[in-house]
N, C-alpha and C positions, 0 to 999 in steps of 0.2 A: 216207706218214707213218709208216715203218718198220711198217706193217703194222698198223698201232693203227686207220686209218680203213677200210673198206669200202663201195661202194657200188653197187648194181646198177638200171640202169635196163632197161625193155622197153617197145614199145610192138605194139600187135596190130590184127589188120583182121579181122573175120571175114564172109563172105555167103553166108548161108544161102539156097539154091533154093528149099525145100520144109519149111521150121519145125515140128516136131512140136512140138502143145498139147495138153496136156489136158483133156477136154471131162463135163461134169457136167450129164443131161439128166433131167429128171424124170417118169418114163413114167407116172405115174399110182396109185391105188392105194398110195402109198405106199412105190412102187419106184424104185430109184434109179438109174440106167445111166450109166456110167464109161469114157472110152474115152482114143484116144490118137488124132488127126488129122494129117495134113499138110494145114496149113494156108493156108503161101506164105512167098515170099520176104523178107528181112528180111535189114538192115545194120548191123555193131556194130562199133566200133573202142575203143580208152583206150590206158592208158597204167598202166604200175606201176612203183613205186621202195622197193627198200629199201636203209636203211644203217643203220651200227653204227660206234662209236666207241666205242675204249678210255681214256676221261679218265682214269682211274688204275689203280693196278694192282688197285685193289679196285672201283672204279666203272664199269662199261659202261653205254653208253645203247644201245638201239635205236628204229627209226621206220619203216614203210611207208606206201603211199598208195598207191590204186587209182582213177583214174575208165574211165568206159562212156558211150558215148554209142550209144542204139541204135533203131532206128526200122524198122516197117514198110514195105515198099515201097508206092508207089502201084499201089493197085487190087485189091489184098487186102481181099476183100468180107465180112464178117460179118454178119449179119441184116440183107441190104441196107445195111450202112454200108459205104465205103470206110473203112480202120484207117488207108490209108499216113501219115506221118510220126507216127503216134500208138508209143510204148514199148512191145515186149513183157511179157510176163508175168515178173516175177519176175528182172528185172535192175536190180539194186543200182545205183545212181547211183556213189556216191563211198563209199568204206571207206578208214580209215587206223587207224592206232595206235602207241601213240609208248609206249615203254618203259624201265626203269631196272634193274639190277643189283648189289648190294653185297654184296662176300665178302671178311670182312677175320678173317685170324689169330686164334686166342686164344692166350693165353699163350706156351706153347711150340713152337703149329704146327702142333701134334696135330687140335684144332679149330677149328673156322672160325664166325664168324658171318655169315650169309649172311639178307640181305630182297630182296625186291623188288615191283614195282608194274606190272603193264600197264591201260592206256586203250586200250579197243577199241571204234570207231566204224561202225556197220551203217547205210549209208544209205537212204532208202527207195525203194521199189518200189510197182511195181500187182500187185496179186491174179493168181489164178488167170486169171480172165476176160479173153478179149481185147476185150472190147465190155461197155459200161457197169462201169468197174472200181471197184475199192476200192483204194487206198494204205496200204499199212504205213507207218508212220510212221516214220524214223530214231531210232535210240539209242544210248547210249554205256554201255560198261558199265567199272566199274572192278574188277581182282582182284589181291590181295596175296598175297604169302608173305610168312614169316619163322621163321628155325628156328636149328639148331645140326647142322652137318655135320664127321663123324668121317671116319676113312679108311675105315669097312666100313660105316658108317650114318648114320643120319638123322634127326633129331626136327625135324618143320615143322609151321605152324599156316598153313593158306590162306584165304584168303575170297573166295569169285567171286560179282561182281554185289555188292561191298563196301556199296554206297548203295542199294540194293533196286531198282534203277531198275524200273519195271513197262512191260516192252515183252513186244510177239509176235513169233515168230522164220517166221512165217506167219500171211496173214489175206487170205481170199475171201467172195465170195459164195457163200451156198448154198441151192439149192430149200427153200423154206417146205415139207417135206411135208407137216405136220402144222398148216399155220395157227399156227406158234408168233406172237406179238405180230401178225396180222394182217394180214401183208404177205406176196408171193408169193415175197422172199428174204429170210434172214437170216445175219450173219456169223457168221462160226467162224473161229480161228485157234488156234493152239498159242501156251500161253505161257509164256513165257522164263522160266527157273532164275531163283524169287529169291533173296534174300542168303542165301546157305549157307555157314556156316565150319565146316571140319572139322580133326581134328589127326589125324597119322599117325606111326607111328616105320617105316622102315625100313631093311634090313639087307641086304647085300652079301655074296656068298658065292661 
């Protein structure tokens, strides 16, 4: 389409011999030991696509997708469980994100007014743990620009995480050291940038 459409597919297989985990054991006292295993073999394959489109000479859209499908092998033992067909740790199902662009002239050409918007989709995963896990939950976050673009500079206003959405960008179990609420784990997870809008001016030299 004279160059206007773009679009790229891949697809991937990957099989792991000997899987490095990370492993979180709680020795006692209050001490905590952190290590790195090779755990066993495991099978992950998907798929990714992006594309872009030039609808006008001020509007682009872009879009990606990624799925994962991935599974222990049979006989891969954990605290006496077999794990095989059970998800690794910390492999995202499905991500996609679908995006918009507008940069349209002012007056004489000098300057530009330039927005745009991306939808960014995290889908969920299991925790740390390979044996009794936690799931992160899937999220979707929205982030804008909009500004006024010169030939040496720049005045933009952004906002990431536009809708506050309240997700964790990580979440496992962890040894109870200390008896927190009375149970021998509790979760911990990092969590995700909420609505932050910033303004910036910069300059090109």
């Amino acid at each position: 389409a004279d160059g206007r459409f773009n679009i790229t597919l891949a697809g991937f297989f990957i099989d792991y011999k000997s899987r490095q985990i990370e492993f979180q054991i709680d020795a006692g006292g209050g001490q905590l030991v952190e290590g790195i295993f090779n755990l066993g073999g495991s099978e992950q394959y998907g798929i990714e696509a992006e594309a872009s489109i030039q609808v006008t000479e001020a509007l682009r859209l872009t879009g990606a997708f990624g799925w994962v499908d991935a599974e222990w092998n049979s006989g891969v033992v954990v605290q006496g469980v077999d794990v095989g067909g059970t998800t690794p740790p910390v492999v995202q199902d499905v991500n996609w994100h679908i995006g918009a662009e507008f940069e349209q002239p002012i007056g004489d050409g000098n300057l530009s007014f330039f927005a745009a918007v991306q939808v960014n989709h995290a889908g969920e995963y299991e925790g740390l743990q390979v044996f009794d896990t936690v799931t992160n939950p899937d999220y979707t976050l929205v982030n804008a620009q909009v500004g006024v673009i010169g030939e040496r500079w720049e005045l933009m206003v952004t906002a990431k995480n536009l809708f506050d959405e309240d997700h964790y960008v990580d979440l496992q179990r962890f040894p109870n050291l200390y008896t927190l609420d009375g149970g021998e784990n509790i979760l911990i997870g990092t969590r995700g940038q909420p609505s932050l809008i910033t303004g910036s001016i910069t300059f090109h030299f």
